[in-house]
N, CA, C and O atoms as CSV, one atom per row, in Angstrom:
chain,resi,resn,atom,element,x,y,z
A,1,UNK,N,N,323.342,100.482,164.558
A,1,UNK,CA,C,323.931,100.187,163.256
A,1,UNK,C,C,323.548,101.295,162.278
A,1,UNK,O,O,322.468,101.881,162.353
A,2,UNK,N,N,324.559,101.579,161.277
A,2,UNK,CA,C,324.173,102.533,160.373
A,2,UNK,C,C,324.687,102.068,159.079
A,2,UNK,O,O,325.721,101.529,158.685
A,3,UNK,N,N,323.071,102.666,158.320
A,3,UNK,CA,C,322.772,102.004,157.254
A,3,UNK,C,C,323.145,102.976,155.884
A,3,UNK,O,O,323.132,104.197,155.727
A,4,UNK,N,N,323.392,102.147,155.224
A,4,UNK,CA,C,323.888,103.288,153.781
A,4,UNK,C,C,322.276,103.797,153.370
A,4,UNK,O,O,321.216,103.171,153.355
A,5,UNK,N,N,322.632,105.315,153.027
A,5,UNK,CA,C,321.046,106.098,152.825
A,5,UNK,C,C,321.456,106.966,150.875
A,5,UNK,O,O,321.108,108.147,150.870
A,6,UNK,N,N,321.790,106.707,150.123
A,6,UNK,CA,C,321.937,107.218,148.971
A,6,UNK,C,C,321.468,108.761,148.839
A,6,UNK,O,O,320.293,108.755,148.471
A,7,UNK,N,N,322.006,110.232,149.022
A,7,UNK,CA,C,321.302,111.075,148.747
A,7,UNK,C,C,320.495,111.047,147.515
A,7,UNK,O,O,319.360,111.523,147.488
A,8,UNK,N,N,321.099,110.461,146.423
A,8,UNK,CA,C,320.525,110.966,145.004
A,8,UNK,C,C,319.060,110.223,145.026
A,8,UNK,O,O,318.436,110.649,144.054
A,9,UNK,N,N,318.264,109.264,145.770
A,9,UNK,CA,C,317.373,108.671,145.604
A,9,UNK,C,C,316.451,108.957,146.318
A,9,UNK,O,O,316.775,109.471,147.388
A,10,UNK,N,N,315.350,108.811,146.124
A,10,UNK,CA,C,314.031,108.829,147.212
A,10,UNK,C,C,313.324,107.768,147.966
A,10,UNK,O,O,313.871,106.691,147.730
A,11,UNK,N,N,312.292,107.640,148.805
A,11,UNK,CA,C,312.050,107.071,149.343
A,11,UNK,C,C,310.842,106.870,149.743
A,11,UNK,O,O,310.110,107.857,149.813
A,12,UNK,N,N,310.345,105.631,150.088
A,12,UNK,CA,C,308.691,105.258,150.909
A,12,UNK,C,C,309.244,105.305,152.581
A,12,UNK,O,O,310.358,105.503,153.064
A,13,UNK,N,N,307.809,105.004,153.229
A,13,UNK,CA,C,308.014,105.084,154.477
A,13,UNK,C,C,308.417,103.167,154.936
A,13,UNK,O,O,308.783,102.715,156.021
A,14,UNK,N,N,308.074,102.203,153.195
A,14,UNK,CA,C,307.518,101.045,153.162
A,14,UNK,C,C,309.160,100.673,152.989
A,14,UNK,O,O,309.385,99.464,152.930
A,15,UNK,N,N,310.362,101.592,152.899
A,15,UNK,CA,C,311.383,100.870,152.507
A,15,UNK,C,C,312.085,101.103,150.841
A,15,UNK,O,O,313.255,101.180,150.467
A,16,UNK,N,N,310.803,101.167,150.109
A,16,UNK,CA,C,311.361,100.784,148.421
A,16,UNK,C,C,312.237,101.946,148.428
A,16,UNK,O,O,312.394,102.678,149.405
A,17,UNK,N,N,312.926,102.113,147.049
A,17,UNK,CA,C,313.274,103.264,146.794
A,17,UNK,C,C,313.819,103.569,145.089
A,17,UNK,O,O,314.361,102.737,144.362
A,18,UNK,N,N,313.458,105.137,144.710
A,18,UNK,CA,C,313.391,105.027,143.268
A,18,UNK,C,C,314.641,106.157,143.116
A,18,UNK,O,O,315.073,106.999,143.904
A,19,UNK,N,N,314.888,105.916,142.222
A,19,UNK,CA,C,316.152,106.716,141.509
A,19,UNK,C,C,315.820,107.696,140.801
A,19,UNK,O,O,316.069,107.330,139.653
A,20,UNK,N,N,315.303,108.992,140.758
A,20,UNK,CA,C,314.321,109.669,139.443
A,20,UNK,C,C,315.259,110.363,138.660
A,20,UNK,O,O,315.001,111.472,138.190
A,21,UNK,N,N,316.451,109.723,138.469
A,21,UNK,CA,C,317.224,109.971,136.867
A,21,UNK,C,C,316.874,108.495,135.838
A,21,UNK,O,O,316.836,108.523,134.608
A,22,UNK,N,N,316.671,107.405,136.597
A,22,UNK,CA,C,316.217,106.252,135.758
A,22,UNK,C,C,315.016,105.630,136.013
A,22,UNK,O,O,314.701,104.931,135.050
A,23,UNK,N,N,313.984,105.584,137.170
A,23,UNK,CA,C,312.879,105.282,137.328
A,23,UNK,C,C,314.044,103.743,137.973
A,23,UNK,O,O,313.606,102.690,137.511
A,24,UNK,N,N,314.567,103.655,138.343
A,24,UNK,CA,C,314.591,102.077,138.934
A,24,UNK,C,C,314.594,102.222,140.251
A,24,UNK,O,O,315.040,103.217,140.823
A,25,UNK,N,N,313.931,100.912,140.989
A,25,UNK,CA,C,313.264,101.088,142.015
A,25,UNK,C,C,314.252,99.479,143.123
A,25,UNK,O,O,315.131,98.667,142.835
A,26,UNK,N,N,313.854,99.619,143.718
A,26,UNK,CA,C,314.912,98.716,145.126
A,26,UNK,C,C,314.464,98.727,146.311
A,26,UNK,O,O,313.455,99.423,146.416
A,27,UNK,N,N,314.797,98.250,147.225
A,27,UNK,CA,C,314.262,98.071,148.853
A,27,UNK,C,C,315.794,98.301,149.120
A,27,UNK,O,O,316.716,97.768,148.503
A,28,UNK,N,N,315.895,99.285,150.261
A,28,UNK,CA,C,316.490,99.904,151.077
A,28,UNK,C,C,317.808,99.225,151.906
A,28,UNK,O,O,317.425,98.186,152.443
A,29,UNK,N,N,319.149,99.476,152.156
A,29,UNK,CA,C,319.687,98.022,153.062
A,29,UNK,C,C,319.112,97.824,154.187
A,29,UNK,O,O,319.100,96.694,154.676
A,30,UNK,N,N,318.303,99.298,155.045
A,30,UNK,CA,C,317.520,98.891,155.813
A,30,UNK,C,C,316.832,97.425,155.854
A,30,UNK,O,O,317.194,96.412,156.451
A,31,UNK,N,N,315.755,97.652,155.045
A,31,UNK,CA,C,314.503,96.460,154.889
A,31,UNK,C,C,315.275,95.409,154.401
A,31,UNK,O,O,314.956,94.359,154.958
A,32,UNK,N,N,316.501,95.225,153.271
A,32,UNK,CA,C,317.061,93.684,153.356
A,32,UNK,C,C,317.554,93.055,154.571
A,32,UNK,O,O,317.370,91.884,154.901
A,33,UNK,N,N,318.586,94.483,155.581
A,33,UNK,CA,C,318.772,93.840,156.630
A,33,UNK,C,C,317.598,93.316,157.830
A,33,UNK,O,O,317.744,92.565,158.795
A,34,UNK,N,N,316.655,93.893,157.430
A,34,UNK,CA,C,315.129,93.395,158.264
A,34,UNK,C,C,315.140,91.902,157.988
A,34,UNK,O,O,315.483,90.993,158.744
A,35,UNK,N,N,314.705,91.848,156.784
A,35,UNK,CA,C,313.969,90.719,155.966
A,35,UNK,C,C,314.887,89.272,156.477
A,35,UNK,O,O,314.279,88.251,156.796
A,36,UNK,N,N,316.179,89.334,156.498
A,36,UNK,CA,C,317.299,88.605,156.283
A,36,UNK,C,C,317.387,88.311,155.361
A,36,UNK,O,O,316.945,89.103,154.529
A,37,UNK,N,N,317.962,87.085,154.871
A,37,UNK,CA,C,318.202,86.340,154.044
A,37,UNK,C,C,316.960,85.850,152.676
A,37,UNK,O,O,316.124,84.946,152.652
A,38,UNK,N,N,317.343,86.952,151.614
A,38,UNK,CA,C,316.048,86.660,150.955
A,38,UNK,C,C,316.470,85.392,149.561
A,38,UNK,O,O,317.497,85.156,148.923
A,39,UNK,N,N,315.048,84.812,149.567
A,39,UNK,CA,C,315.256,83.760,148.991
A,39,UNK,C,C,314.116,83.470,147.761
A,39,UNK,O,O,313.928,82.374,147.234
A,40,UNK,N,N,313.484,84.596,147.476
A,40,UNK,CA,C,312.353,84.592,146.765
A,40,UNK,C,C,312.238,86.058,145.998
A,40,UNK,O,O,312.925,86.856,146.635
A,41,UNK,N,N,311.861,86.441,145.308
A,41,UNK,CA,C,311.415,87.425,144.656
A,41,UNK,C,C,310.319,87.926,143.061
A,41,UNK,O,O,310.695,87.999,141.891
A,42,UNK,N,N,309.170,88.143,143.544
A,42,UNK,CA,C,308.490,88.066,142.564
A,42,UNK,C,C,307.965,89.688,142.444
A,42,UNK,O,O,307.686,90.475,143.349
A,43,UNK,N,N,307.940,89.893,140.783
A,43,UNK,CA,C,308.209,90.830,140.624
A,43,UNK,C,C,306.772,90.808,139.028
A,43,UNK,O,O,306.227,89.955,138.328
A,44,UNK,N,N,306.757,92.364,139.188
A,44,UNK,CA,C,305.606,92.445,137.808
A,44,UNK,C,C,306.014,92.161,136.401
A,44,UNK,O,O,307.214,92.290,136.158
A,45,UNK,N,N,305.424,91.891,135.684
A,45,UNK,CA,C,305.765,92.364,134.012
A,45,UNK,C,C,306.232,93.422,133.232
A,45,UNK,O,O,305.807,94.525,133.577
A,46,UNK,N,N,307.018,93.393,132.237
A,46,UNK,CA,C,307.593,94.770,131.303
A,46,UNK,C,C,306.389,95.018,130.777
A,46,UNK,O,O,305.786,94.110,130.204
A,47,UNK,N,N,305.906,96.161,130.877
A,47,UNK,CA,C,304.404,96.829,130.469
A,47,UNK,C,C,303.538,96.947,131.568
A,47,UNK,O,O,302.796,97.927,131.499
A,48,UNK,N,N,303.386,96.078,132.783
A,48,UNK,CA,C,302.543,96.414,133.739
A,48,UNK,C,C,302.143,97.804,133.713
A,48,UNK,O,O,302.784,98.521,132.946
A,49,UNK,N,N,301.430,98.211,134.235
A,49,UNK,CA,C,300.702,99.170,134.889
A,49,UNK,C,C,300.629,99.556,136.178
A,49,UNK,O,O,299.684,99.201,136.882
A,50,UNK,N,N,301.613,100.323,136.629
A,50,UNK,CA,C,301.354,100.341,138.367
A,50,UNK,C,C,300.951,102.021,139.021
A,50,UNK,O,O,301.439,103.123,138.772
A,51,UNK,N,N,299.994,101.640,139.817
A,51,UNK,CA,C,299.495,103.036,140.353
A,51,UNK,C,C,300.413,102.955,141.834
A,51,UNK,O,O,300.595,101.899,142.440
A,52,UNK,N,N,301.150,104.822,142.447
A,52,UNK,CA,C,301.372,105.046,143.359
A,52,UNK,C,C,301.357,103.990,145.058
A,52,UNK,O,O,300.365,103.882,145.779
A,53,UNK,N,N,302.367,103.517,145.256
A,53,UNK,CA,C,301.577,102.733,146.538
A,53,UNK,C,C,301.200,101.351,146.700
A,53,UNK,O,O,301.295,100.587,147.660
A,54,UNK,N,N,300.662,101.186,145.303
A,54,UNK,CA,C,300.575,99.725,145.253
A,54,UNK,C,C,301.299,99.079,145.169
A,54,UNK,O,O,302.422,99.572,145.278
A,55,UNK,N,N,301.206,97.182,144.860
A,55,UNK,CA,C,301.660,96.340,145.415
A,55,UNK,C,C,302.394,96.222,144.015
A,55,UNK,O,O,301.674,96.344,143.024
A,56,UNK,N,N,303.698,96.008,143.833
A,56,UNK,CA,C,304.539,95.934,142.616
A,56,UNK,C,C,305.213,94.455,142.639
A,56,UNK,O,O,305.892,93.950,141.745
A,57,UNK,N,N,304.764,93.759,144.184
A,57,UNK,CA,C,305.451,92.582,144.018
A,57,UNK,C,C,305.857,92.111,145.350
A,57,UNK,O,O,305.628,92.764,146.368
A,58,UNK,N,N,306.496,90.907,145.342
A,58,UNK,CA,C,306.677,90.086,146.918
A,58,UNK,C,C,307.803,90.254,146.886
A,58,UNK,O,O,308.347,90.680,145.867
A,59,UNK,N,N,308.622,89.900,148.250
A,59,UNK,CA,C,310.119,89.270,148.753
A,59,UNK,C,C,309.815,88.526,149.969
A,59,UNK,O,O,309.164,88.942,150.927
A,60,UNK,N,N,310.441,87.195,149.806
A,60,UNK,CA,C,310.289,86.291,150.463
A,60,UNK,C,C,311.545,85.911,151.052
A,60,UNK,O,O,312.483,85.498,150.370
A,61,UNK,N,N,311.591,86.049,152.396
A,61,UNK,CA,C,313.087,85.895,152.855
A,61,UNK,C,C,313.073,84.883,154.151
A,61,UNK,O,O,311.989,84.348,154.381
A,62,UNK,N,N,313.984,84.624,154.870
A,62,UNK,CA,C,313.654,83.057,155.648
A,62,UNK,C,C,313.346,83.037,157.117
A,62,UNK,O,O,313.488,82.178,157.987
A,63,UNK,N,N,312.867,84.290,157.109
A,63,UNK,CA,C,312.220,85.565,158.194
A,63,UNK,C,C,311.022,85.757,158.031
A,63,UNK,O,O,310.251,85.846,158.986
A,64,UNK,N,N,310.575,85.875,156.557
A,64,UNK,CA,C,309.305,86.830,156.623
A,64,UNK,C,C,309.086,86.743,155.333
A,64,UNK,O,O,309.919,86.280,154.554
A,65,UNK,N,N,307.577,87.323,154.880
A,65,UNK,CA,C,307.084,87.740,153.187
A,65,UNK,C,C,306.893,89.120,153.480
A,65,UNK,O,O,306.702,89.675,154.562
A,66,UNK,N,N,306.977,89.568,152.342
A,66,UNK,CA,C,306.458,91.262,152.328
A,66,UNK,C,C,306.573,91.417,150.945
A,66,UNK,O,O,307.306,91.056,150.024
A,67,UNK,N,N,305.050,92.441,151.250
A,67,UNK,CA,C,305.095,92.940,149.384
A,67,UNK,C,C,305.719,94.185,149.456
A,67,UNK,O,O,305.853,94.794,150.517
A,68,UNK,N,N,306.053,94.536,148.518
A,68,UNK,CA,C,306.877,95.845,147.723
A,68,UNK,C,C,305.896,96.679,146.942
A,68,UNK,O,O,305.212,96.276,146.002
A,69,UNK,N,N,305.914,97.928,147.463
A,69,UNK,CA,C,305.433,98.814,146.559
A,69,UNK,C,C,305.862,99.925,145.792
A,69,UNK,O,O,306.949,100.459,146.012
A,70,UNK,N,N,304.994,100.357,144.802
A,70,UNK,CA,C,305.109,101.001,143.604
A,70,UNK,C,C,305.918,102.761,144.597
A,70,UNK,O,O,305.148,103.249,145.425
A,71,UNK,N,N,307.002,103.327,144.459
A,71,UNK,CA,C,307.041,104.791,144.885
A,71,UNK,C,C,306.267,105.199,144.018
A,71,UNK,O,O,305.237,105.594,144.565
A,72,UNK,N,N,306.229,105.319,142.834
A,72,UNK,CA,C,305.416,105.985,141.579
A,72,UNK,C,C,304.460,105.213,141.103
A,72,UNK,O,O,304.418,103.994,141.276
A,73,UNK,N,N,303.518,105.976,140.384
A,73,UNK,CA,C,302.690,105.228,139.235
A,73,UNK,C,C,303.736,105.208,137.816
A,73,UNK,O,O,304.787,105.744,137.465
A,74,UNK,N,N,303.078,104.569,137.454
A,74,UNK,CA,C,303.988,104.333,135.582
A,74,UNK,C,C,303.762,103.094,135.455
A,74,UNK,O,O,303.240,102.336,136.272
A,75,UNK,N,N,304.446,102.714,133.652
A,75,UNK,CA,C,304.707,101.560,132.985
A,75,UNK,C,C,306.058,101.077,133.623
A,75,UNK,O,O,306.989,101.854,133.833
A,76,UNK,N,N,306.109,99.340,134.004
A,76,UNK,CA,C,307.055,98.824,134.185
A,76,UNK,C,C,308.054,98.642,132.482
A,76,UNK,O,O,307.824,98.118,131.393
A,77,UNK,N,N,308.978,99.268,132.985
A,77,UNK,CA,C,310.253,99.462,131.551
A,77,UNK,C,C,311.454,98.233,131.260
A,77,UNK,O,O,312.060,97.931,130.232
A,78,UNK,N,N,311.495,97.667,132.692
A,78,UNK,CA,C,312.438,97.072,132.604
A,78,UNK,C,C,312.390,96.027,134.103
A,78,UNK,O,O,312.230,96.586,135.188
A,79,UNK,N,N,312.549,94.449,134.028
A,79,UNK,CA,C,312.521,93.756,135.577
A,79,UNK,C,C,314.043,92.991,135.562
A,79,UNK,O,O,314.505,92.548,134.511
A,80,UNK,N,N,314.643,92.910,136.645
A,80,UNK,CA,C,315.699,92.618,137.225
A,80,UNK,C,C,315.479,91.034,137.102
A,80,UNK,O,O,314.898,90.478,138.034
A,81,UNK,N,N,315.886,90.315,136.062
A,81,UNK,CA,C,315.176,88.557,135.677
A,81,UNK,C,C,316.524,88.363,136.359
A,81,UNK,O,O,316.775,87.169,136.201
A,82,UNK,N,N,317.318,88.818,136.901
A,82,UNK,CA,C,318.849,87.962,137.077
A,82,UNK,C,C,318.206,87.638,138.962
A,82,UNK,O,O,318.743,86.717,139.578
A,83,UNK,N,N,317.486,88.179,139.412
A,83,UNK,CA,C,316.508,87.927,140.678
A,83,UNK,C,C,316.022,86.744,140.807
A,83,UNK,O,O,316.012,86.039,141.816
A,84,UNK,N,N,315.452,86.441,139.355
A,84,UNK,CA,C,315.108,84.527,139.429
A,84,UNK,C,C,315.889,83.754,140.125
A,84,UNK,O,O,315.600,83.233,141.203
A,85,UNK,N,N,317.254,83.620,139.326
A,85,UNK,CA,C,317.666,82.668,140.053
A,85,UNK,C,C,319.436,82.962,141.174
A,85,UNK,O,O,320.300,82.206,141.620
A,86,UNK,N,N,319.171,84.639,141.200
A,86,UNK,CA,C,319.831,85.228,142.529
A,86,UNK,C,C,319.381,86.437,143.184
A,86,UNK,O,O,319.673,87.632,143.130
A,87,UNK,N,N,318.287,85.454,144.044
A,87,UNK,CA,C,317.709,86.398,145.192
A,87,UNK,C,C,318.030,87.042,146.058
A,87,UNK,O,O,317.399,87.934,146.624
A,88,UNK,N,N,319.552,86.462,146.345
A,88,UNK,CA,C,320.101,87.158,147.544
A,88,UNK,C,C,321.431,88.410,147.136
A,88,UNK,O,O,322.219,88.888,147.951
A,89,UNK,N,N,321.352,88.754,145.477
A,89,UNK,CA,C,321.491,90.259,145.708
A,89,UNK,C,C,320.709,91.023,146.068
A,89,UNK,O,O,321.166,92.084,146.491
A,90,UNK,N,N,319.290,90.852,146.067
A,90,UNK,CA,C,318.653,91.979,146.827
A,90,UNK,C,C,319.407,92.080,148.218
A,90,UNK,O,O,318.879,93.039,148.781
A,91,UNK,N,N,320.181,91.663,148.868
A,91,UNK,CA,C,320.708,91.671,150.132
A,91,UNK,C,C,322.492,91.959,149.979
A,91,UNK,O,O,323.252,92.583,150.720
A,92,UNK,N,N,322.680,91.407,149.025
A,92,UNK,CA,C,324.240,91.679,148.836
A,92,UNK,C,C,324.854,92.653,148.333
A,92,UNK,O,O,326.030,93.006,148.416
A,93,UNK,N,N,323.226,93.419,147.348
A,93,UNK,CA,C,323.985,94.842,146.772
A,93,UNK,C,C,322.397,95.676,146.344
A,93,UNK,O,O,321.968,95.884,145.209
A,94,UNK,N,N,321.754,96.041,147.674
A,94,UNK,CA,C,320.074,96.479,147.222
A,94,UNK,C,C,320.015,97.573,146.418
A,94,UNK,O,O,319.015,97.793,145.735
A,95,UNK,N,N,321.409,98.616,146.415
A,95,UNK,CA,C,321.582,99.988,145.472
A,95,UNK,C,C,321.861,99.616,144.440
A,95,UNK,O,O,321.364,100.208,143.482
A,96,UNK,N,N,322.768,98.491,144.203
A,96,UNK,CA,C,322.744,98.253,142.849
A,96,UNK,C,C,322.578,96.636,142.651
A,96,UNK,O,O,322.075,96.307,143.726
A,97,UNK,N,N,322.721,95.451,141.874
A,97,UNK,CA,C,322.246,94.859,141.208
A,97,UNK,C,C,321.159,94.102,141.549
A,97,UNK,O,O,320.573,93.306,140.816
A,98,UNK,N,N,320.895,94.388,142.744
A,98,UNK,CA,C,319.386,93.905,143.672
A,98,UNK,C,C,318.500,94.717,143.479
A,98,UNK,O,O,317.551,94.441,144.212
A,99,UNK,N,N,318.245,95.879,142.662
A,99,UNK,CA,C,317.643,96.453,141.858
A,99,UNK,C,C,316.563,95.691,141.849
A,99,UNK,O,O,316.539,94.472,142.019
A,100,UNK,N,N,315.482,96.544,141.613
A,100,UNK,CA,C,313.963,95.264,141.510
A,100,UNK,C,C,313.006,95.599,139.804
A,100,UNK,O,O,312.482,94.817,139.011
A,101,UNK,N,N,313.119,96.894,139.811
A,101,UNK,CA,C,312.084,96.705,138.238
A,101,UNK,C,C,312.689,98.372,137.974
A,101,UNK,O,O,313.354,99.071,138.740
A,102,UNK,N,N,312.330,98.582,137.014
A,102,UNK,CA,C,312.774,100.201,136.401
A,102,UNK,C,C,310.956,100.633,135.866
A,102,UNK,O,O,310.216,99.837,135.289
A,103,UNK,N,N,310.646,101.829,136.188
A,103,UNK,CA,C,309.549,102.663,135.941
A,103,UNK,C,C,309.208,103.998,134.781
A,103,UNK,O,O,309.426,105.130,135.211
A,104,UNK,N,N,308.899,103.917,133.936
A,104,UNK,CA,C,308.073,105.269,133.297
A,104,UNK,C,C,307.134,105.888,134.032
A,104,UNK,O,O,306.089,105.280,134.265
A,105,UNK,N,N,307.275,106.830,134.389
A,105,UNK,CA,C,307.292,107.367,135.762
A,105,UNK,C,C,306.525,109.452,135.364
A,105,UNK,O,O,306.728,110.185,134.396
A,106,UNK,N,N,305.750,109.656,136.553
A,106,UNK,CA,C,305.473,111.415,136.059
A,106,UNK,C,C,306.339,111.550,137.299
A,106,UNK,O,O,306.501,110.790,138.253
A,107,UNK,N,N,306.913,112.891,136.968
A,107,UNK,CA,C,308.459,113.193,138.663
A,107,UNK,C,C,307.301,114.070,139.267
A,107,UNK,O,O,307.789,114.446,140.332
A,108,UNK,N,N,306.403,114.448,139.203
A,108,UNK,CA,C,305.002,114.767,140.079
A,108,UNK,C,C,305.103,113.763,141.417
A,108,UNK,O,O,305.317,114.098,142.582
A,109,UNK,N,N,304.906,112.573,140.932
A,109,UNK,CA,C,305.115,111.587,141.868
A,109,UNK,C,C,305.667,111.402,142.938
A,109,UNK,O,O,305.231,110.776,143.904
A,110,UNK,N,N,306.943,112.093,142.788
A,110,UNK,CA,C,308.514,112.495,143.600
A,110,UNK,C,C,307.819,112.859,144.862
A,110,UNK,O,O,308.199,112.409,145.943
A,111,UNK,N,N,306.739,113.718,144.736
A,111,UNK,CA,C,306.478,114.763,145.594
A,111,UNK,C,C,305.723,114.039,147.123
A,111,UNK,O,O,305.418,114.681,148.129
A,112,UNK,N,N,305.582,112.795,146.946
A,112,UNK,CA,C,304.427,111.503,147.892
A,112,UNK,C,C,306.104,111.176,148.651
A,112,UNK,O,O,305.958,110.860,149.832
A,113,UNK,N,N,307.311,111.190,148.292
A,113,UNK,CA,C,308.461,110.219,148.404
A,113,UNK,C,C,309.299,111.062,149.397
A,113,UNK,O,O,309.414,112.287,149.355
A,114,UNK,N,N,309.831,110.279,150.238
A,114,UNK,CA,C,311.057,111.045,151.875
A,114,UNK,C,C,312.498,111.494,150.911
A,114,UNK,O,O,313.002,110.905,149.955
A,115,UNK,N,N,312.732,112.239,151.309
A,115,UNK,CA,C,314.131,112.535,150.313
A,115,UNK,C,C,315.234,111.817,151.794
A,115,UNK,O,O,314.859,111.750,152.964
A,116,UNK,N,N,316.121,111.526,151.442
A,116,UNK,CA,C,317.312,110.796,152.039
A,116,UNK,C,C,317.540,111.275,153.600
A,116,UNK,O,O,317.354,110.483,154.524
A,117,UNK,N,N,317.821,112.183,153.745
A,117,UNK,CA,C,317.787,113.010,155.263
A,117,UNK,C,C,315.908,112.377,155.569
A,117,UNK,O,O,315.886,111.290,156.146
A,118,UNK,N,N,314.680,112.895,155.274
A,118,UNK,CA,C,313.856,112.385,155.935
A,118,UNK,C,C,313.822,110.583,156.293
A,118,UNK,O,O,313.316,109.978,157.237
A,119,UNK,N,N,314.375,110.232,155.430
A,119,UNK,CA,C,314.063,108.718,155.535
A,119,UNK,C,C,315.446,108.015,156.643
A,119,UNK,O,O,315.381,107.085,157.447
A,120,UNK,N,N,316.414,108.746,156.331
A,120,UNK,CA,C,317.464,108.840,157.400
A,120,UNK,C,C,316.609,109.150,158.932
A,120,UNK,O,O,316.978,108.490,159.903
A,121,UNK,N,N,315.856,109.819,159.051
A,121,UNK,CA,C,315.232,110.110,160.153
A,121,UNK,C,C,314.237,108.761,160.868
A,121,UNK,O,O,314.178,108.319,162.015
A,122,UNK,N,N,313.547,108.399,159.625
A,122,UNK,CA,C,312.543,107.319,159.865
A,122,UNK,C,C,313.440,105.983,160.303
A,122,UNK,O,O,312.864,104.982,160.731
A,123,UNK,N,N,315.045,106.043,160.151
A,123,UNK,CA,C,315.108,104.645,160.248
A,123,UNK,C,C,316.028,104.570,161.603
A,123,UNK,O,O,316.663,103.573,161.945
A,124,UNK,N,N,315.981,105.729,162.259
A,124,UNK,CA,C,317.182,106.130,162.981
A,124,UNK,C,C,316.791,105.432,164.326
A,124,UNK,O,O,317.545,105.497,165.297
């Protein structure tokens, strides 16, 4: 199966993935199609504080839990509240309105992250 890979975005080895024209961040169709059917999503605060790597939050799907992590460090700018009570766009549209939180972000950061062809590789 082949999975939509966005050139313009970057990537973890964990799945997430950040946009570094807006700092907004998402899990991959890869990892939704992993997860299945997600039915949960918990996510940080506007202002959090998140360092590189870390844990930015859960997805709970009727498969499995898994936390989500930070591609970047930064201030959380903005969280996807329409996730409350529809979890399963993270699965119906993970590039766009399954969107998970938006980041203030250093593009230093960029430099830890798979650009599209590498992560194309990792999922192949």
């Amino acid at each position: 199966m082949s999975f939509d890979v966005p050139d313009d975005l970057q990537y973890l080895e964990s799945h997430e993935w950040i946009d570094p024209a807006t700092g907004r961040v998402g899990i991959s169709e890869f990892a939704q199609d992993e997860l299945g059917d997600v039915v949960f999503v918990e996510l940080p605060s506007v202002g959090d504080a998140l360092d590189q790597h870390d844990e930015l939050g859960v997805v709970e799907s009727i498969k499995a839990v898994s936390d989500l992590y930070a591609p970047v460090s930064g201030e959380v700018t903005a969280v996807n509240d329409a996730l409350t009570n529809e979890p399963e766009l993270v699965n119906e549209a993970p590039f766009g309105d399954g969107w998970l939180v938006e980041i203030d972000f250093d593009s230093d950061d960029l430099e830890a992250t798979l650009d599209s062809d590498d992560y194309r590789a990792q999922i192949a």
